[in-house]
Structure formats: C-alpha cells, structure tokens
C-alpha positions in Angstrom: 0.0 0.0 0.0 2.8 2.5 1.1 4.6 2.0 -2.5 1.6 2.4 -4.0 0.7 5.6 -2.5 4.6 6.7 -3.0 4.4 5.6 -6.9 1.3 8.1 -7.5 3.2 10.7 -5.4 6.4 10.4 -8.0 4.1 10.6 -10.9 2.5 14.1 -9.6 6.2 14.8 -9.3 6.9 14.2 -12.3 3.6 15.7 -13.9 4.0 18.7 -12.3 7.6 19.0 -13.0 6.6 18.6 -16.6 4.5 21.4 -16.2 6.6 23.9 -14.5 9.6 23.7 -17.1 6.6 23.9 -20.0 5.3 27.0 -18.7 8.6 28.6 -18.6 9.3 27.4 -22.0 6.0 29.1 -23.2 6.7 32.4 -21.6 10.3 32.4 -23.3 8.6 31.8 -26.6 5.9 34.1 -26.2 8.8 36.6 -25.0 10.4 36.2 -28.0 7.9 36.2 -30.9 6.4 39.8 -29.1 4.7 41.7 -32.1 5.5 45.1 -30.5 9.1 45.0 -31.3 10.2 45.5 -28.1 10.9 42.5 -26.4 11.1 42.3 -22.7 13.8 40.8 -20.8 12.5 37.4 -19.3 13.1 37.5 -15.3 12.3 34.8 -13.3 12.1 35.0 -9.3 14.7 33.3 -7.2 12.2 30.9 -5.9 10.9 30.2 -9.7 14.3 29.6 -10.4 15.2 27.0 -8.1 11.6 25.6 -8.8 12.8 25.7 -12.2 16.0 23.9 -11.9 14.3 21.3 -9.3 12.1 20.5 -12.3 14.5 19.9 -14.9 16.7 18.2 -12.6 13.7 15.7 -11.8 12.6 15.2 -14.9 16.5 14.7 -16.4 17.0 12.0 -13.9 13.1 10.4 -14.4 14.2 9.6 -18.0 17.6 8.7 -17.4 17.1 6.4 -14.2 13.6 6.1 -14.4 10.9 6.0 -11.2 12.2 3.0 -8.8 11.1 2.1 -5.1 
C-alpha cells in the first residue's frame, strides 16, 4: 500500500515538473515572438528559479534512471 501511494506521489512529481519547465518554455517563446518589437527581458524570481532547476533536474533524472522504489 505505502509504494503504491509513493508511486502516485512520484508521478504528480513528475507531472508537475513537466509542467513547471513547460510554462517557462512558453513564456520564453511568447517573449520572444512579441509583435510590439520590443521584447522584454525574461526575469524569473529566485524561488521560480530554483523551482525551475528542481524541475529539470527531476525530470532529467526520471528519464535517465527512471521511477524505482
């Protein structure tokens, strides 16, 4: 029951992970292809950062090694 429970906690993990680094990728994109011509330097908080690298770390290692017990 306990790695049950623990196997649906790493695949929010890794769902959520998944999202995080995809909404950063969006706002780079949308950054980037602004119609305005002025394009505004992406800034990301220090906490969104280390969310961000978190994320990309989990989700590096997830394919890599894969979800074990």
């Amino acid at each position: 029951m306990l790695e049950s429970l623990l196997n649906k906690l790493f695949f929010l993990t890794f769902f959520m992970s998944i999202f995080n680094v995809g909404i950063h990728i969006w706002e780079i994109v949308r950054r980037l292809r602004s119609e305005d011509g002025y394009r505004k330097k992406y800034e990301v908080s220090t906490l969104g950062l280390i969310l961000l690298g978190l994320s990309i770390s989990y989700l590096l290692s997830t394919i890599f090694v894969g979800i074990k017990l």
